[in-house]
C-alpha positions as CSV (number, residue, x, y, z in Angstrom):
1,X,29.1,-32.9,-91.6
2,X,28.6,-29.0,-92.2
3,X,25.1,-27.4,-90.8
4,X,24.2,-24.8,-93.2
5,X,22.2,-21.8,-91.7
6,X,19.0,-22.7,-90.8
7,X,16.1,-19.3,-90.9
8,X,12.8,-19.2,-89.8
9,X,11.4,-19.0,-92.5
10,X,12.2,-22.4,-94.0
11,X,9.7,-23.6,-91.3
12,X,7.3,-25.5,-92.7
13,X,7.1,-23.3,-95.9
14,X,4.3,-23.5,-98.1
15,X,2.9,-26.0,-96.1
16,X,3.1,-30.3,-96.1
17,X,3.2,-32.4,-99.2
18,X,3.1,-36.1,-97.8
19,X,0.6,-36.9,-94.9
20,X,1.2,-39.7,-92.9
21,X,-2.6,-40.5,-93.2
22,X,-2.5,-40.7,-96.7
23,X,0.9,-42.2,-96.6
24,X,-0.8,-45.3,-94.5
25,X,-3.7,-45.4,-97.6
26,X,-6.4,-44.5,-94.7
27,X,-7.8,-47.8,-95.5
28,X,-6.8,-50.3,-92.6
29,X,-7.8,-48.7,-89.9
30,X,-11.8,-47.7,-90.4
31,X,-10.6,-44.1,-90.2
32,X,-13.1,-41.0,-90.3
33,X,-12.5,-37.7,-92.0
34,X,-10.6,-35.9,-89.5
35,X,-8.8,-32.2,-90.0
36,X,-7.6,-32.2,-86.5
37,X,-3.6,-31.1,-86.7
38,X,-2.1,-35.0,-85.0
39,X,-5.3,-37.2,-86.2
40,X,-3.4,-37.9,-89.4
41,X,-0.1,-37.4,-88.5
42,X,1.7,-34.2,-88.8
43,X,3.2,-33.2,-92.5
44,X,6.6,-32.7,-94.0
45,X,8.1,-32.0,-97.3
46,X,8.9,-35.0,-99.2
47,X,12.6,-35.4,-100.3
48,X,14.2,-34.1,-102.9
49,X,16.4,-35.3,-105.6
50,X,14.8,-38.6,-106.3
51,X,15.3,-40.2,-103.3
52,X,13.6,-43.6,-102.6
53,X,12.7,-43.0,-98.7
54,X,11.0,-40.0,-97.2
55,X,11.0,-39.2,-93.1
56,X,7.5,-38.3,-91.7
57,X,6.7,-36.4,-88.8
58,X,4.8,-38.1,-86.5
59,X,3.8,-35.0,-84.5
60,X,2.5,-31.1,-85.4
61,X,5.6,-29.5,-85.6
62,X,4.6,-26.3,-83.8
63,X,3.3,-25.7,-80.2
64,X,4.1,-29.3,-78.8
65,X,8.1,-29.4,-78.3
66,X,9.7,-27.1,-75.8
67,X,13.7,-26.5,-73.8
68,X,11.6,-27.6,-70.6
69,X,13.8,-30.9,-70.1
70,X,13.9,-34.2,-72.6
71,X,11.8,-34.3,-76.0
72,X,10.7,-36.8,-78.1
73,X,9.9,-36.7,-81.7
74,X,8.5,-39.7,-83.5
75,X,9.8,-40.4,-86.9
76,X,8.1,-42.9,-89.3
77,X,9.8,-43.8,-92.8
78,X,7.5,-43.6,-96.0
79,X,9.4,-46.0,-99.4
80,X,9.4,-44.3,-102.4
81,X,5.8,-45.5,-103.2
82,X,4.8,-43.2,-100.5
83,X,3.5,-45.6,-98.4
84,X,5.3,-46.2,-95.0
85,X,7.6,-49.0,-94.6
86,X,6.4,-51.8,-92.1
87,X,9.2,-54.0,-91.9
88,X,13.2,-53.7,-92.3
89,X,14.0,-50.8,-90.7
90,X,17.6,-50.5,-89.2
91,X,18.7,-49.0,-86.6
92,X,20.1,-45.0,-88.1
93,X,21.6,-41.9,-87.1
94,X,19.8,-39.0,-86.7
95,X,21.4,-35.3,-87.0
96,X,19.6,-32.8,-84.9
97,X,21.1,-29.2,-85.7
98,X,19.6,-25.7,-84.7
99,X,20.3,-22.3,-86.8
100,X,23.5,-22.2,-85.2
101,X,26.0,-24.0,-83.4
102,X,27.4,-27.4,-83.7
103,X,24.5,-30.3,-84.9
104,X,24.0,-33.0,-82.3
105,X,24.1,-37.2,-83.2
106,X,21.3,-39.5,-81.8
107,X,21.7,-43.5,-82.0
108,X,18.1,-44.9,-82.8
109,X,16.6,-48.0,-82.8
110,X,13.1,-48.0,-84.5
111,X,10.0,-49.3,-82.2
112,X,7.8,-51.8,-83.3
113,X,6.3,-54.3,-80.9
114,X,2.8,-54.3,-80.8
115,X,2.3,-51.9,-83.4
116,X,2.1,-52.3,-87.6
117,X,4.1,-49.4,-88.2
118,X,7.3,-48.9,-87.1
119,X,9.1,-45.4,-86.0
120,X,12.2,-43.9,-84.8
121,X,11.6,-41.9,-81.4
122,X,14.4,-39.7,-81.5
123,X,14.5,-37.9,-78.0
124,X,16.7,-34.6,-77.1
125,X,17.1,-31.7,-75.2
126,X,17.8,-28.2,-76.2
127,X,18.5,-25.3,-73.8
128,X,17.3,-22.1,-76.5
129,X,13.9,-22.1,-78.5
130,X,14.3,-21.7,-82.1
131,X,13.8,-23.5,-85.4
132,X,15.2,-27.0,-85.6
133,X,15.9,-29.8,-88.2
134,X,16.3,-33.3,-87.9
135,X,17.5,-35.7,-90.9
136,X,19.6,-38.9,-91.1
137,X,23.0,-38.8,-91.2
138,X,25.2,-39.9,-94.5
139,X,21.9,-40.9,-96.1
140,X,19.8,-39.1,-98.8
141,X,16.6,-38.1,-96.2
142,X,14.4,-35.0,-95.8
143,X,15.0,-32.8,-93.5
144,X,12.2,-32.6,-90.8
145,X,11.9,-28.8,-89.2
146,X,10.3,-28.0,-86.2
147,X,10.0,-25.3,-83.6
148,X,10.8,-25.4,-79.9
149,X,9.4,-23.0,-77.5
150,X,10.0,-22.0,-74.4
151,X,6.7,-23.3,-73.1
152,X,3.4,-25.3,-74.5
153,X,-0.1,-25.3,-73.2
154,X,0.1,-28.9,-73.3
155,X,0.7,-30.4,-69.7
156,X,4.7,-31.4,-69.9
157,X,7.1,-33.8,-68.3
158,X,8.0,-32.5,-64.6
159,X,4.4,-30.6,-64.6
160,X,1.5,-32.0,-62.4
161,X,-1.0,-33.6,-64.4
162,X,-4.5,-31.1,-64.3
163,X,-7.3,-32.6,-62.1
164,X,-10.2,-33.0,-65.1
165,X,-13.5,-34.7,-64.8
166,X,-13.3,-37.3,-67.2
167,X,-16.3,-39.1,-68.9
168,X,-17.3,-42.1,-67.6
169,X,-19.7,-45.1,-67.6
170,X,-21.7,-43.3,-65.1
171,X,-21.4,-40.0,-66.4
172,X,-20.9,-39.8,-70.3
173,X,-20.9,-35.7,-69.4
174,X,-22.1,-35.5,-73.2
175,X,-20.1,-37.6,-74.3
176,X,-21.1,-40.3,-76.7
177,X,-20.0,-43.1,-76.9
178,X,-17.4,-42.4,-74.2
179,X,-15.4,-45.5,-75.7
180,X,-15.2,-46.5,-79.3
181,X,-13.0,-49.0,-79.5
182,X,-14.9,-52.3,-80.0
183,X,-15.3,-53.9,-77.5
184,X,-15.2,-50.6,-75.5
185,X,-12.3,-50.6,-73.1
186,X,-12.8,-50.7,-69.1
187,X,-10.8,-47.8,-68.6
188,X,-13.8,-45.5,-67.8
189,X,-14.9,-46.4,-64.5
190,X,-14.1,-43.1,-62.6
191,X,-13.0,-39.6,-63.4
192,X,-9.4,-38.5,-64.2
193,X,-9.5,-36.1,-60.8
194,X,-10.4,-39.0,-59.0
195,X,-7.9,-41.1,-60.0
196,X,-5.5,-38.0,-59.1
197,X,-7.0,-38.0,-56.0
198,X,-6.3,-41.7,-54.9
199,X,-2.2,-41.1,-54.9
200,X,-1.9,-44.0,-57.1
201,X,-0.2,-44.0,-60.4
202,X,-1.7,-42.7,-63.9
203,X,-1.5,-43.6,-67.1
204,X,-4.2,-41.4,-68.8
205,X,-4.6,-41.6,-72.6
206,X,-6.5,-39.6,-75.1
207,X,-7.9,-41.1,-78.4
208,X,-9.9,-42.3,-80.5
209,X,-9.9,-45.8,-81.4
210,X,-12.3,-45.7,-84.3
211,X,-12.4,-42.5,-85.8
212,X,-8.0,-42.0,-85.9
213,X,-7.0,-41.6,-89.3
214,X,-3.7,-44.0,-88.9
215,X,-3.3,-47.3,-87.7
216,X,-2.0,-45.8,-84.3
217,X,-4.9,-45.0,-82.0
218,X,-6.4,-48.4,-82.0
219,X,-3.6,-50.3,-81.4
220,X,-1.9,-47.8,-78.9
221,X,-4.6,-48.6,-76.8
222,X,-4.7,-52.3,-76.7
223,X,-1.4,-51.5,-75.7
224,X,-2.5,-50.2,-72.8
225,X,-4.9,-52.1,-71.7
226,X,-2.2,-55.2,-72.1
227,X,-0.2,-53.4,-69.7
228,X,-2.2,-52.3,-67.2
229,X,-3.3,-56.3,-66.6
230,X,0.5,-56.3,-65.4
231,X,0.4,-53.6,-63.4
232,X,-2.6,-53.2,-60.9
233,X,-1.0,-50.3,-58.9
234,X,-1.4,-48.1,-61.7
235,X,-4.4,-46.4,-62.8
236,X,-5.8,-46.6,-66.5
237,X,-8.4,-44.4,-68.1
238,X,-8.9,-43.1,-71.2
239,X,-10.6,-40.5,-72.8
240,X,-12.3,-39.8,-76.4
241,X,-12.2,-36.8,-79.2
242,X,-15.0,-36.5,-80.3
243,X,-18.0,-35.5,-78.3
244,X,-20.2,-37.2,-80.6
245,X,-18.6,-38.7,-83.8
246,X,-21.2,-41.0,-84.7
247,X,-24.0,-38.3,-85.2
248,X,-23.0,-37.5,-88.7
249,X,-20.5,-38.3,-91.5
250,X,-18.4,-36.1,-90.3
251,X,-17.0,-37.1,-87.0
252,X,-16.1,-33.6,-86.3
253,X,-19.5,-32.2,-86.7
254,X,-20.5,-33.0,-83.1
255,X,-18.0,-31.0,-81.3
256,X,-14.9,-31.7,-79.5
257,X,-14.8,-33.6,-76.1
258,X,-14.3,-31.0,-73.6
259,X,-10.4,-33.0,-72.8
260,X,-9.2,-31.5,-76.0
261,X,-9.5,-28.0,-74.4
262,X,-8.6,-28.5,-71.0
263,X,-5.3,-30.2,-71.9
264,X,-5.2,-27.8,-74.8
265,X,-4.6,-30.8,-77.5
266,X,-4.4,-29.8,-81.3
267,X,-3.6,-34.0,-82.1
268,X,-4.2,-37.0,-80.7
269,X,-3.0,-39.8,-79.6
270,X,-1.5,-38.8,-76.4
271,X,-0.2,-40.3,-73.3
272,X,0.1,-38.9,-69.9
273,X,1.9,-41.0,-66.9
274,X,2.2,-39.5,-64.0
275,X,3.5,-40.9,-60.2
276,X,1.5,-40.6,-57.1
277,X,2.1,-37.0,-56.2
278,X,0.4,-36.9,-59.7
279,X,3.3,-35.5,-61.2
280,X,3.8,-36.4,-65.0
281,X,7.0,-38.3,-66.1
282,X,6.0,-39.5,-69.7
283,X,4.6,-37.9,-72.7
284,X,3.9,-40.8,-75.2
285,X,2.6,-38.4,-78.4
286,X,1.2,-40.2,-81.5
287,X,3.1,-43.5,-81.3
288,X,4.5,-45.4,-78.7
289,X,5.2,-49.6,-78.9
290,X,5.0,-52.0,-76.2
291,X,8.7,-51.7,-75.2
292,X,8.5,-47.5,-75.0
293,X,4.9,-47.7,-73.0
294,X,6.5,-50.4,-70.2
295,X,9.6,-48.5,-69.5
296,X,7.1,-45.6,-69.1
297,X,5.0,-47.2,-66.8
298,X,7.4,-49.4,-64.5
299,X,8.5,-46.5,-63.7
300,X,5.7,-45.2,-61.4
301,X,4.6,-48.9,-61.1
């Protein structure tokens, strides 16, 4: 297939027409009115010339991806109705091309246990920053662009995970509730830097169960909690968004959790593994099924 030119400034031009929160109807999920960048999923131009299925970007398209080893992008599919598909999907080809050079081929199967909707984590590496488009091959998609950059504030794969005093059932540290998924999870019980501090595994997640846009961030951490039964050498915790959602009708209107600015996080769900030396070696952003969050975790286990 040929790779036209790609410029900068097709990046995200004009901004999104098709959400993925809106796209899920917002309605299945108890969802509050968030405006944070990865609450509702990340945005993307809806395709054109009539075609029936539409790719979504799972992820904020700037700041998050960089050439610093493998990268994943989560993909969902939204049916011409707009409304993502939840059963059915295949397994496709995705073309991943940059504004020059050759374009690159990924097999993908699309994740779904555990989860109700599916996606496609399509995972690559790319030595130069620049503007970069993914779309399936030999079918009539969308084309998702994205920038890599060199670097991200965000911690990254092969970084060690910052030492960050956590809230927990202890110490709230103005946090409140420091869990909202009903009934609150048990991953609370001491601070991330202690956990750092034990030289035992981590699986550290930020989100929020009932104030997430999308059906993601409840059932991403029921995930987790499943898991973790499994595996008692690893340490859970997990950490919320919203310094106080509950104190108005706006979620947002009590302030940000102070984790939102010490791991610099525009979006959320967001998984952090890391090993004993505390080292992290999975980044599960937005999505992740049961499959993708074992493989991540057996292998620190």
């Amino acid at each position: 297939m040929t790779a036209p030119h790609l410029s900068r400034r097709s990046l995200l031009a004009g901004g999104a027409a098709l959400a993925f929160a809106a796209a899920c109807g917002g309605g299945d999920d108890g969802g509050g009115s968030d405006e944070r960048e990865g609450s509702g999923g990340s945005t993307t131009a809806p395709a054109s010339g009539g075609a029936a299925s539409t790719l979504l970007a799972l992820l904020p398209q700037q700041g998050v991806l960089t050439t610093n080893g493998d990268q994943r992008f989560p993909l969902a599919v939204a049916g011409a109705d707009g409304v993502p598909v939840r059963e059915g999907l295949p397994a496709r080809q995705f073309q991943l091309r940059a504004e020059s050079g050759d374009p690159e081929v990924f097999d993908v199967e699309p994740r779904s246990d555990g989860i109700p909707t599916p996606y496609y984590p399509v995972t690559f590496s790319v030595a130069e920053p620049g503007i970069y488009e993914l779309t399936v091959v030999d079918e009539e998609f969308n084309p998702v662009t994205f920038e890599v950059a060199s670097e991200t504030a965000i911690p990254s794969v092969g970084q060690p995970l910052p030492a960050f005093d956590t809230p927990t059932t202890a110490d709230p540290r103005g946090v409140t509730p420091i869990c909202t998924r009903e009934p609150a999870c048990e991953l609370h019980d001491v601070t991330l830097r202690e956990a750092l501090g034990s030289g035992s595994p981590v699986a550290f997640l930020v989100a929020t169960p009932e104030f997430c846009q999308v059906s993601i961030c409840g059932p991403v951490l029921d995930l987790l909690v499943e898991a973790l039964a499994d595996l008692p050498g690893v340490t859970g915790l997990h950490a919320e968004v919203y310094a106080d959602p509950r104190g108005a009708d706006d979620p947002t209107a009590g302030g940000l959790a102070p984790v939102t600015d010490a791991y610099s996080l525009p979006f959320e769900p967001t998984l952090f593994v890391a090993d004993a030396t505390g080292t992290i070696t999975a980044r599960l952003d937005s999505v992740y099924d049961r499959t993708e969050l074992r493989s991540a975790l057996e292998q620190v286990a």
